[in-house]
C-alpha positions in Angstrom: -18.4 6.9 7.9 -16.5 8.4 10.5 -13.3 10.6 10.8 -10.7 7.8 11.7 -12.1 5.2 8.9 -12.3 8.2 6.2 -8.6 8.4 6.8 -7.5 5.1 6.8 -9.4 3.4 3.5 -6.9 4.6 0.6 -7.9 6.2 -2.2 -8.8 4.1 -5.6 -9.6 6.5 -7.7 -7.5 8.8 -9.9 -8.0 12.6 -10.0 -10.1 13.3 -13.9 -10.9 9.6 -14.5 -14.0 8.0 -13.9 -13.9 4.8 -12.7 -16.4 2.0 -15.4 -19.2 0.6 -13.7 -17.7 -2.9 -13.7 -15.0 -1.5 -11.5 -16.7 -0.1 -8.9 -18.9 -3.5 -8.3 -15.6 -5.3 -8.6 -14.1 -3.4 -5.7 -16.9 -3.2 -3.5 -17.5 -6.9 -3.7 -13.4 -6.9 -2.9 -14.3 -4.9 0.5 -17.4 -6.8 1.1 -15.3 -10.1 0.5 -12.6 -9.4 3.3 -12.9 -9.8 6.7 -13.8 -6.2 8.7 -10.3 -6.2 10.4 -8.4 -7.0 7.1 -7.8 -3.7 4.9 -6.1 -4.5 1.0 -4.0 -2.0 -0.1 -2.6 -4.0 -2.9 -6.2 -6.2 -3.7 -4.4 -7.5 -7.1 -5.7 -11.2 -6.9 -9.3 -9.3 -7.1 -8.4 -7.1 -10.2 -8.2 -7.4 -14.3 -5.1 -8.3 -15.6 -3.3 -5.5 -17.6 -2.0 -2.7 -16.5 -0.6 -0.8 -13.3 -3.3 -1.2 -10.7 -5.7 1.9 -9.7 -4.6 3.7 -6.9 -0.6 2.7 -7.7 2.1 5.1 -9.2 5.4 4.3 -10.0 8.4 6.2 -7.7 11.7 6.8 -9.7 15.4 7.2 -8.7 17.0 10.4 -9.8 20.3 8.6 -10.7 18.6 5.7 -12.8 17.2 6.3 -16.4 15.6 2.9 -17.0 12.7 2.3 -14.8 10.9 -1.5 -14.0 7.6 -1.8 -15.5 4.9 -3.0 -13.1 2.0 -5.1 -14.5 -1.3 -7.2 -13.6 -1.1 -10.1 -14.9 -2.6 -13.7 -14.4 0.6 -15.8 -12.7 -0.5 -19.4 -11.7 -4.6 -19.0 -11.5 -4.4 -15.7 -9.8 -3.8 -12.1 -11.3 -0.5 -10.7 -9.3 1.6 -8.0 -9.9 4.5 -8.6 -12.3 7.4 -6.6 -11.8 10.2 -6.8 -15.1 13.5 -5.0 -14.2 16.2 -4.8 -17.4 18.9 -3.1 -15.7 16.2 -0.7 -14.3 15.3 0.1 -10.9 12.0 2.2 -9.7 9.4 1.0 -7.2 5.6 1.0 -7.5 3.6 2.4 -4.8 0.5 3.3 -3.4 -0.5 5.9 -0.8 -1.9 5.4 2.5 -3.0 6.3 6.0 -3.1 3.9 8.5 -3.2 3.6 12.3 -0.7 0.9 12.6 -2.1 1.0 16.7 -5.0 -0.5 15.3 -3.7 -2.5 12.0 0.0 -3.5 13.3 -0.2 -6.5 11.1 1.2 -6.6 7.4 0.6 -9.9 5.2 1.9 -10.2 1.8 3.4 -12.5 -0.6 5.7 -13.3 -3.7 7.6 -14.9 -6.0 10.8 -15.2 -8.1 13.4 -16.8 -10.1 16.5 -18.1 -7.9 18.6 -17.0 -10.6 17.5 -13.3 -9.8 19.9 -13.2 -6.6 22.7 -12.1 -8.2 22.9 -8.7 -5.8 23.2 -7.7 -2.2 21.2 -5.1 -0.5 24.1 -4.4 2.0 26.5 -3.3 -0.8 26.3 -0.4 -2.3 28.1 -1.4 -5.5 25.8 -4.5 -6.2 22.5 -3.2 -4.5 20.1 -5.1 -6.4 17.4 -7.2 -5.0 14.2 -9.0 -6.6 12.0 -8.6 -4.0 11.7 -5.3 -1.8 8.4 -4.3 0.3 8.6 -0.6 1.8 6.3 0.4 4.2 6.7 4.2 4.8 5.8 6.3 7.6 4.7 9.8 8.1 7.9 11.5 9.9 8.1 12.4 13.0 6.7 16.2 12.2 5.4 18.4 9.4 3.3 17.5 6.6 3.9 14.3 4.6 5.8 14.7 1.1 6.6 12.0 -1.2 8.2 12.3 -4.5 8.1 10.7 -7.4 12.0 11.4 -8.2 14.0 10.5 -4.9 16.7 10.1 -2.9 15.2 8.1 -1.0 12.0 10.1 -1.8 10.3 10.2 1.3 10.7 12.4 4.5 9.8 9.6 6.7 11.0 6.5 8.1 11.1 2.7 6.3 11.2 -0.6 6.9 11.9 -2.7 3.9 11.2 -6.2 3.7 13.4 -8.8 2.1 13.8 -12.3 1.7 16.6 -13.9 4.2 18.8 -15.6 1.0 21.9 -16.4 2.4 22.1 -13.2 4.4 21.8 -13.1 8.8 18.8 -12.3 10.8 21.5 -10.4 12.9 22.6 -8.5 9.7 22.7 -4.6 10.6 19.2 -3.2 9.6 20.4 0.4 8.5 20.7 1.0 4.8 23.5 2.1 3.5 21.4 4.9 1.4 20.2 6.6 4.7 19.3 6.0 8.1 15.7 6.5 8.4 15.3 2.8 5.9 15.9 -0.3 8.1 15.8 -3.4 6.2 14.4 -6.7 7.8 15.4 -9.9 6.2 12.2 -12.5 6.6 11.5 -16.2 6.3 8.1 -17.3 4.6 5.3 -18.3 7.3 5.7 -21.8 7.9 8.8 -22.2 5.4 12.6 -23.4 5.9 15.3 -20.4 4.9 16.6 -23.4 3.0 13.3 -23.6 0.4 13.0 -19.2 0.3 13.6 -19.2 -3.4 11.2 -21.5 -4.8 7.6 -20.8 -5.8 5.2 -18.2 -3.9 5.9 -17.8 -0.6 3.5 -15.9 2.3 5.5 -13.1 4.7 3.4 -11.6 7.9 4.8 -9.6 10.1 4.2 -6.9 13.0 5.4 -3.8 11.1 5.1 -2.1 14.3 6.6 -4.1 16.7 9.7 -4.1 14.1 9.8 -0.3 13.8 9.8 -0.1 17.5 12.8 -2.5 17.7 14.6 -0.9 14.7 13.9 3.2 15.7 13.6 2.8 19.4 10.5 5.1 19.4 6.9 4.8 18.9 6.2 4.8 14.7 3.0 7.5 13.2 0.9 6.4 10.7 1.9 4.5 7.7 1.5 6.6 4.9 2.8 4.9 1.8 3.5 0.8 1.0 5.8 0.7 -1.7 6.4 -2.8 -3.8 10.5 -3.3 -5.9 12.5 -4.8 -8.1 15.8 -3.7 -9.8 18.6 -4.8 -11.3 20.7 -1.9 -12.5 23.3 -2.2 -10.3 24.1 -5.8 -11.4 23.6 -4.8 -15.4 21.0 -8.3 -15.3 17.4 -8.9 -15.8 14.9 -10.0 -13.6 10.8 -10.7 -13.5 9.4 -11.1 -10.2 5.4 -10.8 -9.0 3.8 -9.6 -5.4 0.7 -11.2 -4.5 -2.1 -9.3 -2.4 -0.9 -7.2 0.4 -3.0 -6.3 3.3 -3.2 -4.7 7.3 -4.7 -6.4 10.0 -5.5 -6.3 13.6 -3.5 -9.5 14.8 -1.6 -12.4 13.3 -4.0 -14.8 13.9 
């Protein structure tokens, strides 16, 4: 294996825990089964329901006591990650390294109630959203430090993913918790904004033709993908689930 692949395939293993033999056939049949330009950093249709998924960590907010539990789960034939916020907000996330020159392309999907839009990302008083993907990059110099406790928790740029709702395309991008997170509001492949909310929908975008629009520079790797939903802002509940999320070389 060379150099450049040993640093882009993320790590699924954690540190004093052998992984069963089951697993490890179960994960290379998951590499085997994708295409070689396609790399799964969230391979949750491929996985055992139960549990947070190997390789994923929860990240926490300083300010917020009650975190959202993250579990695989079977949702409609296929195991996806559930997210259940009760007034609670924290993210689940899972470290990576990859050449977004070579992999620009980010696919993903998910789902959720209608009634979960009860928030707005744009106001700080009411921030709660039920679907959030972060995709972090290394910044722009030094070494790479993410915490687990944050604000925002992670020394280099984002662009966070959310479904349009009723909010503008032309909405500004920068979030109001700090300037290096840019939020882009998207419409499901193939999908009116006017169907969004209902049932699972499929997002896939050029993560770094966006950062170039949204930074005006030239983005480093990408070195964490980060999945939310929360709900303490709004004092509600919400259960949302992320299907499989992957990199690619194009969008066709």
């Amino acid at each position: 294996m060379t150099e450049t692949a040993r640093r882009e395939t993320p790590v699924l293993t954690r540190s004093g825990r052998t992984l069963c033999a089951g697993l490890v056939t179960l994960l290379a049949t998951t590499v085997l089964a994708q295409p070689l330009s396609k790399l799964l950093v969230g391979p949750f249709s491929y996985l055992q329901p139960g549990g947070m998924p190997v390789g994923w960590e929860p990240m926490r907010f300083p300010s917020v006591d009650v975190a959202t539990e993250y579990e695989l789960v079977s949702q409609e034939g296929r195991v996806a990650l559930r997210a259940t916020s009760r007034m609670s907000a924290s993210a689940a996330l899972r470290r990576v390294s990859i050449d977004v020159e070579r992999r620009p392309v980010i696919e993903w999907s998910w789902t959720t109630d209608a009634a979960c839009y009860v928030g707005n990302w744009q106001d700080p008083e009411t921030d709660d959203f039920p679907l959030r993907l972060f995709v972090i990059f290394e910044p722009m110099s030094g070494i790479f430090s993410l915490l687990q406790r944050f604000d925002p928790g992670f020394r280099g740029d984002a662009v966070v993913y959310v479904p349009q709702s009723e909010l503008a395309q032309e909405a500004e991008p920068t979030s109001h918790v700090s300037a290096r997170i840019k939020v882009v509001p998207v419409v499901p492949v193939g999908v009116a904004p006017a169907s969004e909310r209902d049932g699972w929908h499929h997002h896939r975008r050029d993560v770094r033709a966006d950062y170039l629009r949204l930074f005006g520079r030239t983005p480093k790797r990408v070195a964490g993908v980060a999945v939310m939903t929360d709900t303490d802002n709004t004092g509600t509940a919400c259960v949302s689930h992320f299907g499989d999320i992957s990199f690619s070389e194009s969008a066709s």
